[in-house]
Each structure stands twice: as C-alpha cells, then as structure tokens.
N, C-alpha and C positions, 0 to 999 in steps of 0.2 A: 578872541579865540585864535590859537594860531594855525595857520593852515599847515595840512598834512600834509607831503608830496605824495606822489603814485610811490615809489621807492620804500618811504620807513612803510606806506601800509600793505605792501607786501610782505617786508620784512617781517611786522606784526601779526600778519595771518597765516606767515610761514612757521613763526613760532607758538603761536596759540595750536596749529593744525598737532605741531610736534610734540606738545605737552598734552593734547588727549589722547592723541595718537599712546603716549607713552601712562598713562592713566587706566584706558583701557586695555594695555596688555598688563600691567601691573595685577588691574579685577578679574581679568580672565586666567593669569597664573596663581591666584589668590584662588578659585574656585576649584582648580584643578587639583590643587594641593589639599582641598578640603576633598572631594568627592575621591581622589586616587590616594590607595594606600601602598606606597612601593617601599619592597621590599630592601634591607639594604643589604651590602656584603661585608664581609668581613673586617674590610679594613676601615670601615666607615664611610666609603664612597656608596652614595645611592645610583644604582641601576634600574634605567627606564624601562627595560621591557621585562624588566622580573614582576611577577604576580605574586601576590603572597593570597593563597586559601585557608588557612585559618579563619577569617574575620569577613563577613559581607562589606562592600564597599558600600553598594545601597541598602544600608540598612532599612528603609521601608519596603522595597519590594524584595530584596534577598536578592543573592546571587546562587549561582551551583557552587557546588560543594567541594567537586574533582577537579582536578584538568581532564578528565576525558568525559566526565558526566556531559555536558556539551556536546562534544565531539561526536560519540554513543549517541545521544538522541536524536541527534541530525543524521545521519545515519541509518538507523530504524525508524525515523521518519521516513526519510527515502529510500528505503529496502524495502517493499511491501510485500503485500499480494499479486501487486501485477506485474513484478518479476518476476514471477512463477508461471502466473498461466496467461501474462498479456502480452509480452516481449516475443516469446517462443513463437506464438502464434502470430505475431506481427510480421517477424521474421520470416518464417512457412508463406506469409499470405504475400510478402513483398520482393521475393526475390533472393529469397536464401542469405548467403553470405555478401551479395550486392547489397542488401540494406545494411550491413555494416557501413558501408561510405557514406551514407545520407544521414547516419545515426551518429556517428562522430560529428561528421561537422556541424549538425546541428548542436550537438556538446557543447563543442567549443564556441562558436559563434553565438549561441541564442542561450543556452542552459546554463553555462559556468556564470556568464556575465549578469545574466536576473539573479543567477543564486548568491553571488557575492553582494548582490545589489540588496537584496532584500536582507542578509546577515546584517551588512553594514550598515543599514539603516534601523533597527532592531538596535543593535548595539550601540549605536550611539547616539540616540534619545532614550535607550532606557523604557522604552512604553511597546505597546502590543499595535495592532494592525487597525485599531479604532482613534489609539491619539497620538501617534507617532507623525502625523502628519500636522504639527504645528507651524513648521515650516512654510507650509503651504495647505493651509485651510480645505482649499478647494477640492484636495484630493481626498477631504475624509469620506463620501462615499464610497472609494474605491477600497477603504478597510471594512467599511458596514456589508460589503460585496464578502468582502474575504472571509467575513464572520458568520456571516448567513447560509455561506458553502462551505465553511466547517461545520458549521452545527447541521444542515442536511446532509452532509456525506455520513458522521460521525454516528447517525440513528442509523441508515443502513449499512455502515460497515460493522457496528459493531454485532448486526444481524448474520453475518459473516462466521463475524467469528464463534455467534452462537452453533451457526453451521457446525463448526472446529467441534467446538465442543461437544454438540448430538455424536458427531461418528465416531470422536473420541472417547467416548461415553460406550457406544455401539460396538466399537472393536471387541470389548471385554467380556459382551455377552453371549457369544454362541464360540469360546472357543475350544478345537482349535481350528475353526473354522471363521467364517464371515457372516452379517444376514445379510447381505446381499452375494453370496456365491454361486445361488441356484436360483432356479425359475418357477421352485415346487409354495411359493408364497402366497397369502391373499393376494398381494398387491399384485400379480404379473397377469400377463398377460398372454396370450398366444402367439405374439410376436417376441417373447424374450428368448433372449441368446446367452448359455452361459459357457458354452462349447461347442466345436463341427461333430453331430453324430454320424455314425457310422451307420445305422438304420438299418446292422443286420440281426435277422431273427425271423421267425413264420409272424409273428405277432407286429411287427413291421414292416412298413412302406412308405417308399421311395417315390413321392411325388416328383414330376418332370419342372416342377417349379420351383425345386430346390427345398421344400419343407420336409419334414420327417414326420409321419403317421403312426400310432401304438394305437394297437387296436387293445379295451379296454370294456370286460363283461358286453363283446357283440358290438362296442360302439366303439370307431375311430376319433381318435382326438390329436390335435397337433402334439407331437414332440420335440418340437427345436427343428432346427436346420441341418442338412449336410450337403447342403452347395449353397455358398452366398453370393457366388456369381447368380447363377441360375435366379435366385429368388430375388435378387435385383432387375433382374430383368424383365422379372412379370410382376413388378411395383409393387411388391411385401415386403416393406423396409422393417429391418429388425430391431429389436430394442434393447441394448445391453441388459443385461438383470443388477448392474450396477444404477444405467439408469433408468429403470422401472423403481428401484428402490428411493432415489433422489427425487424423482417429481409425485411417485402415488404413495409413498409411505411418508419421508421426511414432509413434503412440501403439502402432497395431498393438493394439489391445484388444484382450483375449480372451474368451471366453465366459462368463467369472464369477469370485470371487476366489479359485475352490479351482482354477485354471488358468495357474497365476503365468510359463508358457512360459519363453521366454529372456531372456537379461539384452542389451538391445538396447544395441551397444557406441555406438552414433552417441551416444545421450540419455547412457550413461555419460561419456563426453567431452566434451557439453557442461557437464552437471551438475560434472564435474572443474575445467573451467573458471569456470565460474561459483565454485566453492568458491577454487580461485586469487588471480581476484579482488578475491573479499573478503579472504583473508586479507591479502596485500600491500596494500589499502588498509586493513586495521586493525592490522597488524603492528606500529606504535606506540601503539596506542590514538586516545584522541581526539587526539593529537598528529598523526598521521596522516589518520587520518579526518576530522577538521577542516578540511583543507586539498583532500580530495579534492572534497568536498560542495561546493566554489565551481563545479566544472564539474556535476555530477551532478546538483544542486541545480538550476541554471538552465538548464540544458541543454535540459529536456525542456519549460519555459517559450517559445524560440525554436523547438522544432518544434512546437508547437501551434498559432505563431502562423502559420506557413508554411502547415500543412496548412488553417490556419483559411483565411486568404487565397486557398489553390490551392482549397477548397473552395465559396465563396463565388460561384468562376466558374463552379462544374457545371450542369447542367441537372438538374432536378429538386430543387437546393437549397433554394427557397423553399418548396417540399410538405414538406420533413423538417425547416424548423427551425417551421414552422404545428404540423407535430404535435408537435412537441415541445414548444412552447410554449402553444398551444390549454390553457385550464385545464376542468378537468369542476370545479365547484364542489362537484353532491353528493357527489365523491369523501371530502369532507372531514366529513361525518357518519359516518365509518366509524371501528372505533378501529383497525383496520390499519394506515390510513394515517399515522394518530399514531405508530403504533407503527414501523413501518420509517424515518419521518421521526426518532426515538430511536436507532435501529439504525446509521441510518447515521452519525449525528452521532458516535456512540462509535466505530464502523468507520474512518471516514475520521482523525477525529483522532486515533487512536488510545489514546486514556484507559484507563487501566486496564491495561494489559499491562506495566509497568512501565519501558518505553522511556523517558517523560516524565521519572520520577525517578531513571533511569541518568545521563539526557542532564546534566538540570540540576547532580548531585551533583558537575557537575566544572567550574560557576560559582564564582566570586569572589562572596563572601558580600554584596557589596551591588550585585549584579547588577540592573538594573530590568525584572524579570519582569510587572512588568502590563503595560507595552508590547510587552515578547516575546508575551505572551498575547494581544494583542491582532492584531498585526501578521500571526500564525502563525494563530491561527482563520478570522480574518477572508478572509485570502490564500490559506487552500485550500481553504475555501467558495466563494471566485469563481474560483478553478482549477477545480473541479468545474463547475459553472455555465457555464463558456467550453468545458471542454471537450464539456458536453452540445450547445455549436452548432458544433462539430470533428463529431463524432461521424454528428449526425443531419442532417449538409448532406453525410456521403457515403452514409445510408444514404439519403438522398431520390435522391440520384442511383443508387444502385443499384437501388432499386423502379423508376427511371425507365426504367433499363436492359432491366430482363427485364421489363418491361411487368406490375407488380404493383403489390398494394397496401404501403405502408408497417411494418402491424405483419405482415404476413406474412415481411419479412426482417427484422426487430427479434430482435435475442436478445440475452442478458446475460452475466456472468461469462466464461471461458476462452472460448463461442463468438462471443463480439463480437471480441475482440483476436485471435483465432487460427482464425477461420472466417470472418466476416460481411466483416471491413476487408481480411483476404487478397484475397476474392474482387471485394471493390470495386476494388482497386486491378489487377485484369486487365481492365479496361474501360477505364482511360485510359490516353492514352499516356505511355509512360516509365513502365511500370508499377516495375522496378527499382527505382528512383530513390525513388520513393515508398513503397515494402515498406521497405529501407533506414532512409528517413529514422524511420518506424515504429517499428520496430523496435528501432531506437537509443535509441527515445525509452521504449520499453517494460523496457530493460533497465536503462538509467538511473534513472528512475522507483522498478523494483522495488530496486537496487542502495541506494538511500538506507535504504529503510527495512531492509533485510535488516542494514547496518551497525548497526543502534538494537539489534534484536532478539539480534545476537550478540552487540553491546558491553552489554546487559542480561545475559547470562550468565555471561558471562567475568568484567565487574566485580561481580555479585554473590556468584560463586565465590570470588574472591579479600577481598572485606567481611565473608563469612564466614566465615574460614579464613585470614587471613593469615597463620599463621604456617605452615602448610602449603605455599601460596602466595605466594611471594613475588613483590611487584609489580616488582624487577628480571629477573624472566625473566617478563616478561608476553604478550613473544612467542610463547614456548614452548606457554603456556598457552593461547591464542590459537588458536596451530597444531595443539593435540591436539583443543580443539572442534570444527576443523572439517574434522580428519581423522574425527573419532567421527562426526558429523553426517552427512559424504559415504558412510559407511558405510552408516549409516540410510538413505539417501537412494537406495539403490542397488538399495532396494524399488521404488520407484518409475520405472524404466528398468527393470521389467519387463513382462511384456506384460498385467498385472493390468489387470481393470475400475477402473482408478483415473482420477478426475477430480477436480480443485479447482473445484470449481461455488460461489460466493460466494453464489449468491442459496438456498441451502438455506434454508427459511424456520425450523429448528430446528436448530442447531448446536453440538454439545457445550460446542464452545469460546465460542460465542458469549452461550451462557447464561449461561457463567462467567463470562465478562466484565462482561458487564450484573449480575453476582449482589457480583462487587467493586466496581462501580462505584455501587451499594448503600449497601453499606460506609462506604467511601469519603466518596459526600454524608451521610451518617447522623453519622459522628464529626467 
C-alpha cells in the first residue's frame, strides 16, 4: 500500500470539506426555491424581496392573504384595553410626564428587541409557540408557558369584552338618558352620588358632614351630598351612581368567593355573544380574521380621535391634561417606577404570550419584519400616549363637575372603563351618544387582541398534533375552543367576588411572563 504524506491528506480533506460544503448549499437553495414563490418583474429578472399574495407559499398551514392583514393584526394585538385605562393611570401613578423617560427606554432596549425577536422566530420556522422550538428542544416548555397564559387570559378577557357589550346593550334602553344617571334605583345606595345638591327648600337639610337630608311623609332620609369636602372628612365616602350600577347591578358581587349565588342570565348572554363573535371572525383562521382586523383594527383609532376632539371642548380639560402631563422628576430615583415603566412595555405589546409567533408563523418567509417591528411598537406607544390626553381631558372635566380634586376621581383598570368614563359621560349632553361611541370602541379594542390569544391555541393545538388534528376541519376545532372556554367562562357570570383589576402589582400571570421573557432575551 502506498503511504500517504501529511500534504496530499490535507489536500484531500480540503477538497472532500469543499464538495459538501458545495452539496449542501446546492439542497439548501433547492428547498428554498421549492418553499419561496418570488415574484418576477417584467423583464424577466426575478426580484428577491418581492412577495407575490395570490398563492399561499405554505400551502398546509396557509399564509394571510394582504400585505397588511399581518401588519393589522399585530397591531390590534398590541393596542388593547390597557391603553385605555392601564397606561393613563401608570402615568398619574409614576410621575406624570417623567414616566415618559423610563417608558421609551424601556421601548427601545427591552420591547422592540423581544418583539422582533419572537416575529422572527414565528416566521421562520413556520409553527406556533409549542413547536417552533425544534432548534432547541429544551425550551419547548417555555411555549406550553405561552399557551397556557393565552388560554387563561383569553376566558377572562373575553369577560371583558362581554362587559362592552352589557353597556352597549344598556346605552339603548333608557334613552335619552342613562341607567346609571341617577341614584333613584334598586341597586343604590345612601351613599350614591349623581350630582353637588344644593339642599335648598323647607323640606331640606343641610348636614355639617356634608350629606343632604329630604324630609319625606315626617321621615328624613339621605339625598345625596352638597359638600364632599366635608363628607370626606367625617369618613362617608361616596359612591358614583355609575359605580353602584357596575358592581350591584352588572356584577351583583357577593360577599366572598365561597358565595358563588346565581348564574346571572344577562352576563351569560353577553359573554355567549361575545364568544359568537369571535368564533365567525376566526372560523377560517387568519383567512378570516385577516380581513376583519381592517375595521377592528382602525376603528377604535377614529373614536379616539372624536372623543379626543369633543374632549378638548370641556371645561375643566386643561386642569386634566396639566396633571397628566406635569412630570414629578424625583419620581424617577425610585426603582418602581423603572419597574412598572418594564411592566407595561411587555403588557401593552404584548411579548411573551406567544400571540407574536402565532401571528408571524403565517408570514411568507421573506416578510420585512424590521419594519413590522417598527411601525407596530412605535404606533401603540403613541396609541397609549393620545389616549392618556382622551382619557384625562374627561377626567379634568369630571373633577370640574362635582367640584373636586383630580386624583380624587382618578382610578385604573375595570373602574376607569366601566365606572369613572360611565359616570363622566352623564354630565354632557347627548350622554347616549357618547356611552355608544365608547363602548364600541372598547369592544373593538378588546376583539383584536382576544382573536391573537385564541388563534395562539387553536394553531398551537393543531402544530402539535397534526395528525390528530387536521387543519381541514380547522373550523371545528376552532368551534370546540370556544365552546370549552364559554364554559369556563360561565364562572365568571356568577355573583363571585371576581374582578380583572390590571394594576394588581403581583400577578401570577404577569410574573410568568416577565420570567419567559427572561428567557427569551437570555438565548
């Protein structure tokens, strides 16, 4: 045999390296050519980054349909509800216009970077937040994480939006008035407030603790207030008649959660409807849903700017956008305020819950997500931001109204949407009109992101399990979620102590989130 020197078996292992080398770019531009369908132009030259939408690329799971159906849904993914009544009141609670600083940079540093991070990974495996991690096996817990906090938020939000739909329901029956305008209802109570009276007449009195007294066949009986200084003072805290109507008519809460009472048929019927809804706007997947998201998505853009505008005319407007704008500087040596300024950034855009790499996984593979990333961070960080001068130009008019201070009607979560802006809007005229337009916009709002959170289930259901599941009866599928869900849900249209309070400053869910999104920056 003849010997080899050190020299030819270099040579030979330099060249053998060079021909797989050259083998396997050959299979991997071979695959790429079969999976991408690019567009060509006119003159015969194929263009890389042209997309062609006529034709799904992945033909087994589909793609969207638009160029912007994408775009839209990420989007109204991350425009919710708690730009409305979480951001505003983050803001109030941190330091005015000084949480601006902590709010960007967390943007940019922590929020842009996971959100492109989870598009791009979504997009180019092609699968949902359960098998996208084939790359790395070990992190498929951290999708069974993401899936398990869709499908829990997804039963109480869309509780939420049944909310939407009772008042929106409610606006049309007493008008042209409110039922929650006055205090003369079962549900109230002796502490409700629908106005400062005046408590003159022989037939009234003028309590030194601020209440107002109607004497009524020989017997006195409270009438409301006409000083809330005073009746703050000697510890009668008052109770809007918006919300006496929100917790003893809508909610009807009970004494505790071992109290579960009846199953209140009104909230079953809306919550039914609400689950309707979504199913016939996801009943094809993003084929569907794609296309509803052009109204849903914008929609709630054109009432903002309405109310912004009718807002801008109130009295008292310029006291509520001062405090809301006023910065407290020391606020910003605190690490709370860093830390909620974190909270919200993953809140609002939603990272980590696996919505981002549902949405994305049903992109055409040379999709340009740095500018989806961009366009989408950017545009519901200033959704937020406008809506905090929606927000506090009717709460300044409402302080202006009952003759108070600002953070004394300031509240967050469920009581800003469904207690503070109810009761503002029984002070101007055309109150209807205004509850209405709200309302529409709150159900819309919640409706985007409730479509992210179920189409995260259902497509991760069936990425795991295909052969179980098959994507031609993905209706079916669709439809058992969110029979199972209405079920679950139907806890919640009971008379339990339950509330979706957003601003809980410790939050199961919220931990978790922040504990993948960890993760996540870390690999």
């Amino acid at each position: 045999m003849t010997a080899v020197s050190t020299e030819d078996l270099a040579i030979r292992i330099d060249t053998l390296t060079n021909t797989v080398n050259r083998l396997s770019q050959n299979l991997e531009d071979s695959t790429l050519s079969k999976k991408l369908k690019v567009s060509k132009k006119p003159d015969g030259d194929s263009d890389s980054n042209s997309i062609t939408f006529g034709e799904d690329e992945n033909e087994e799971r589909g793609n969207w349909s638009g160029r912007l159906d994408f775009l839209l849904s990420c989007l109204g993914y991350a425009v919710g509800l708690g730009n409305v009544w979480r951001f505003p009141y983050k803001c109030y609670q941190n330091g005015g216009g000084a949480f601006f600083i902590p709010y960007v940079i967390m943007l940019i540093f922590v929020g842009m970077p996971i959100f492109f991070l989870e598009l791009s990974l979504g997009q180019f495996s092609s699968n949902g937040p359960l098998t996208c991690w084939k790359y790395s096996p070990m992190f498929t817990g951290v999708g069974w994480g993401m899936v398990i906090v869709s499908g829990f938020v997804g039963i109480y939000y869309n509780m939420i939006i049944a909310w939407s739909i009772y008042y929106l329901v409610a606006s049309f029956t007493k008008l042209p008035g409110l039922p929650w305008d006055n205090c003369e209802q079962e549900w109230n109570s002796e502490n409700c407030f629908e106005e400062l009276k005046t408590c003159n007449g022989s037939e009234y009195y003028k309590n030194p603790n601020g209440t107002c007294y109607k004497t009524i066949n020989g017997t006195q009986k409270r009438n409301g207030f006409w000083n809330l200084t005073a009746a703050e003072a000697a510890g009668i805290k008052k109770r809007f008649a918006s919300e006496e109507y929100y917790y003893n008519k809508v909610l009807d809460i009970s004494d505790g959660v071992d109290n579960l009472g009846g199953l209140k048929w009104e909230l079953a019927l809306c919550l039914l409807g609400a689950w309707v809804i979504v199913f016939l706007c996801l009943c094809k997947g993003v084929k569907s849903s794609g296309k509803v998201v052009y109204f849903t998505a914008l929609f709630p853009y054109a009432v903002l700017v309405i109310l912004f505008i009718r807002g801008m005319t109130l009295e008292g407007m310029k006291e509520g956008i001062k405090f809301y704008l006023t910065p407290d500087w020391d606020k910003l040596k605190k690490a709370k305020v860093w830390n909620d300024a974190a909270n919200q950034i993953f809140f609002s855009l939603s990272a980590s819950w696996g919505g981002l790499i549902t949405l994305s996984s049903y992109n055409r593979f040379r999709n340009n997500l740095l500018k989806d990333t961009l366009i989408v961070s950017v545009g519901n960080c200033l959704t937020s931001v406008f809506a905090g001068f929606v927000i506090f130009s009717f709460l300044g008019y409402m302080a202006h109204k009952v003759d108070t201070d600002i953070d004394k009607v300031v509240d967050g979560g469920t009581g800003l949407a469904f207690v503070v802006y109810p009761f503002a809007v029984t002070q101007m005229p055309g109150p209807p009109v205004w509850a209405i337009l709200f309302f529409l916009m709150l159900l819309t709002l919640g409706l985007d992101s409730q479509f992210a959170l179920l189409e995260t289930v259902t497509t991760a259901v069936m990425d795991r399990w295909p052969d179980k599941f098959d994507r031609k009866r993905k209706t079916y599928i669709i439809l058992a979620v969110c029979v199972l869900f209405y079920l679950i849900g139907l806890f919640l249209c009971t008379n339990v102590s339950f509330r979706v309070e957003l601003l809980t400053p410790l939050r199961p869910h919220d931990i978790f989130i922040l504990f993948l999104s960890s993760i996540l920056i870390i690999k």
